[in-house]
C-alpha positions as MATLAB code, in Angstrom:
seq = 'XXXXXXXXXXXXXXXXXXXXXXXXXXXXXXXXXXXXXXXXXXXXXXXXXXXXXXXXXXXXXXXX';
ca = [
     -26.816   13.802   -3.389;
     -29.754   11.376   -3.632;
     -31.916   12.250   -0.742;
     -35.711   12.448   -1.932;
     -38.997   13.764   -0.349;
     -40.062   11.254    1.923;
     -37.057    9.064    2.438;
     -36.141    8.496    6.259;
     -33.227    8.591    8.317;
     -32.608    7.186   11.716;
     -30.334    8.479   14.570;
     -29.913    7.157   17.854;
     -32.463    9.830   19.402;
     -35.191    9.062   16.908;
     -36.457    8.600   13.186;
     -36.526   11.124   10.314;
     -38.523   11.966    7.309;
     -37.130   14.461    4.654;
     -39.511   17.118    4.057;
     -37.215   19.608    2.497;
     -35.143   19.199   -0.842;
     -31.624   18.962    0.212;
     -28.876   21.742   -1.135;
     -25.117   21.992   -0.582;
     -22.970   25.214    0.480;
     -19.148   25.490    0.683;
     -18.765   24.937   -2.759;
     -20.543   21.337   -2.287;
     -18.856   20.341    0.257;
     -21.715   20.205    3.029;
     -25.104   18.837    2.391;
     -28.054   19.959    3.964;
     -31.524   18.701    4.635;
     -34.644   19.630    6.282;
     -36.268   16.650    8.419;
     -39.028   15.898   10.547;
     -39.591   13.590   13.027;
     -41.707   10.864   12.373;
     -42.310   10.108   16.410;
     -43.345   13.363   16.873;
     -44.938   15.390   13.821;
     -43.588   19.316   13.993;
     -40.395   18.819   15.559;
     -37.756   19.435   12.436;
     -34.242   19.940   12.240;
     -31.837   20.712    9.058;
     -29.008   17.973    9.033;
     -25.725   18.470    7.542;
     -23.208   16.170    6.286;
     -19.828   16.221    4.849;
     -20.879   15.515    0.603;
     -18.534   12.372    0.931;
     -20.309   10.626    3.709;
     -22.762    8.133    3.707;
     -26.138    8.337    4.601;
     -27.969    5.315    5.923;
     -31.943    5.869    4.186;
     -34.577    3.948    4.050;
     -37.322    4.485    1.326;
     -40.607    3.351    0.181;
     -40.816    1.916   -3.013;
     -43.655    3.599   -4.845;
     -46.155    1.336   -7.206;
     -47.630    2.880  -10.476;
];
């Protein structure tokens, strides 16, 4: 799993920010990751997806 601090995620209810690092259970199978919304700071979810889906994510290219 790639996801990183800070990379987004969008849904059809709203856009997401990771804020968690992601981790797997069922042997790896399911991916989990804390988010919040960026719409409305303190409302956060954990998301879970099969490991062999794909994740749209959009994220900032850091200078330096």
């Amino acid at each position: 799993m790639e996801l990183k601090l800070g990379d987004r995620l969008a849904d059809e209810r709203t856009e997401w920010q990771v804020i968690g690092r992601p981790y797997t259970t069922a042997g790896g199978k399911t991916a989990h990751v804390r988010v919040e919304s960026v719409n409305n700071p303190g409302v956060t979810e954990i998301r879970s997806w099969g490991s062999h889906e794909r994740v749209g994510v959009k994220r900032e290219e850091r200078k330096g």
